[in-house]
N, C-alpha and C positions, 0 to 999 in steps of 0.2 A: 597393778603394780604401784608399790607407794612412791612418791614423789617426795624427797626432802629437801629443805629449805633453812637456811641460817636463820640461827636465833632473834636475831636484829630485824628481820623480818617482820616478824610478831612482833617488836617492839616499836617499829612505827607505823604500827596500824595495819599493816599488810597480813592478815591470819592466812597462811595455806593449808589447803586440806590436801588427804589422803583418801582414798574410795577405797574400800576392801569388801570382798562380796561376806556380810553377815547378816542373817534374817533377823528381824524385830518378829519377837515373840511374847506371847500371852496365852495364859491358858486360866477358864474359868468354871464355874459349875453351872449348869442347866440343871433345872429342876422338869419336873412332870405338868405337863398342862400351859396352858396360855402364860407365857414370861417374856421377859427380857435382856438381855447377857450383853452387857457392856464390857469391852474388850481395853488394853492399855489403860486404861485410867485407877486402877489400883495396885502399884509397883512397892507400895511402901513396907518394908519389912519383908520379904517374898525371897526366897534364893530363887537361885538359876534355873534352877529345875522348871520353875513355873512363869517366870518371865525375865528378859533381860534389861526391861526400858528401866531406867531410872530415875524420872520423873514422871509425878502424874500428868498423862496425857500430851507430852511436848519432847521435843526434844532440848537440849540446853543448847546455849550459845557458845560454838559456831557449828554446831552438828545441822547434818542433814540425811534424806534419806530419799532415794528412788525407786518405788515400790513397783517390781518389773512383776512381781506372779503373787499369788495369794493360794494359801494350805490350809485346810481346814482340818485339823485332827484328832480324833478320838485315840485314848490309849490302848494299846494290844489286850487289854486287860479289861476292856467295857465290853458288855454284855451286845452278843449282835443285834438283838432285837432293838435295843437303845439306840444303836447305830443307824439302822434302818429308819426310825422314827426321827431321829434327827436331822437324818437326810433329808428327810421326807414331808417334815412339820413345819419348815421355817425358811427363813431368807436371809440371806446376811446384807448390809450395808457397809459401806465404809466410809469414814467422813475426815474430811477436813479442813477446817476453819467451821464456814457456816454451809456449808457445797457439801452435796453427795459424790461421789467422784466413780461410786462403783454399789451397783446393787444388785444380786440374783439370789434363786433359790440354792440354798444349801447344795443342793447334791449337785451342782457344777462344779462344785471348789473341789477337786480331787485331791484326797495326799500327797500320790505318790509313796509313800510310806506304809510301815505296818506288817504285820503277821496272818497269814492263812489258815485258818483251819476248818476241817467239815465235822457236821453233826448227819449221822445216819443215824432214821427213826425206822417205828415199824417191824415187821418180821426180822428186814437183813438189818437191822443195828447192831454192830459189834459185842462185845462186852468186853467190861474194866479189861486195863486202862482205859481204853478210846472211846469207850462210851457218853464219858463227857464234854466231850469235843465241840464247839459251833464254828458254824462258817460265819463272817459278815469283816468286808470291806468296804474301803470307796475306792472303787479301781485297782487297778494291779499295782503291787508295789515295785514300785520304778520311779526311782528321783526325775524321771522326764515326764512323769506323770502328772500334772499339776494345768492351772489357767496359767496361763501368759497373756498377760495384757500387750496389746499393741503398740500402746502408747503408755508408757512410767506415767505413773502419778507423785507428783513432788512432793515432800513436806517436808518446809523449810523450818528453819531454828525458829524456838518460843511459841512457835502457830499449832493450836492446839488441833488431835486428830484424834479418830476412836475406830472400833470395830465394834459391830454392834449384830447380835445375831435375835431375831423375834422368834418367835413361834406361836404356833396356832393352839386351841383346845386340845384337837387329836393326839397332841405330843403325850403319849403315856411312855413313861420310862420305869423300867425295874427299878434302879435305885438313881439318885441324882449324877449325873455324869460330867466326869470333866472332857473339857472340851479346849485345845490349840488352838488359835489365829499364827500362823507363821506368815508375816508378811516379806517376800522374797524381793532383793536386789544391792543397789550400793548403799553402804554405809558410810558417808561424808565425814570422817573428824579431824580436829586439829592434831599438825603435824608436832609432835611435843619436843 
């Protein structure tokens, strides 16, 4: 719930903030084979769609943020085989300042989100429409579906932070894939 504050507040020095629960998000391309995908550090010119930070890599002054869960997510519309390999070829890190604050293999970071569907091969495979149908998720789609960290990780105003996802050789993908970072909790900004 927001807290407000008189204007004369802010004017002698006193900034109060406001917590609203909004995700810091990014989303970038992975290519095929041995790469590297740096997450929040290119905000410049981008609508909504694909990220909401707005500057590279930090947040301004006096924002802040308490990153309680981490989403990793492929669009409804990437090929499940992509999906699988991406799960499956890499690790994400997450940094902030010069500290690692959270590192695992990709396929721990569940959506929670996303679309179902199955492909049947073979004798019993359908025909048109449903014949081109695939399965591939990361967990059931359920907003409770996700990491929760135990413990918030902070990132405070100006201090620079990233998501960073590697990957191995193995990673073959059909075509270059976009790829979400939603990082979940409070959004710290000033009370205007």
């Amino acid at each position: 719930m927001p807290m407000f504050r008189q204007a004369s507040d802010a004017q002698a020095g006193d900034v109060k903030l406001e917590a609203i629960s909004q995700p810091l998000y990014d989303a970038e391309n992975v290519v095929t084979g041995a790469s590297t995908t740096v997450f929040f550090q290119n905000p410049a010119g981008r609508s909504r769609l694909f990220t909401n930070l707005e500057t590279t890599g930090s947040l301004t002054w006096p924002k802040r943020f308490s990153v309680k869960a981490f989403r990793l997510v492929t669009p409804p519309s990437a090929d499940a085989r992509d999906v699988f390999s991406i799960l499956s070829n890499g690790w994400f890190t997450f940094r902030v300042g010069e500290k690692d604050y959270f590192v695992t293999p990709n396929f721990l970071l569940t959506p929670g989100v996303g679309i179902e569907t199955a492909l049947i091969t073979g004798a019993a495979a359908p025909i048109a429409p449903v014949a081109g149908l695939n399965y591939g998720h990361n967990g059931r789609a359920d907003h409770r579906n996700l990491y929760t960290l135990q413990h918030s990780i902070w990132i405070p105003s100006v201090q620079n932070f990233r998501g960073q996802m590697d990957m191995v050789a193995a990673n073959v993908l059909v075509a270059t894939a976009s790829v979400y970072v939603f990082l979940e909790g409070e959004y710290f900004r000033e009370i205007q």
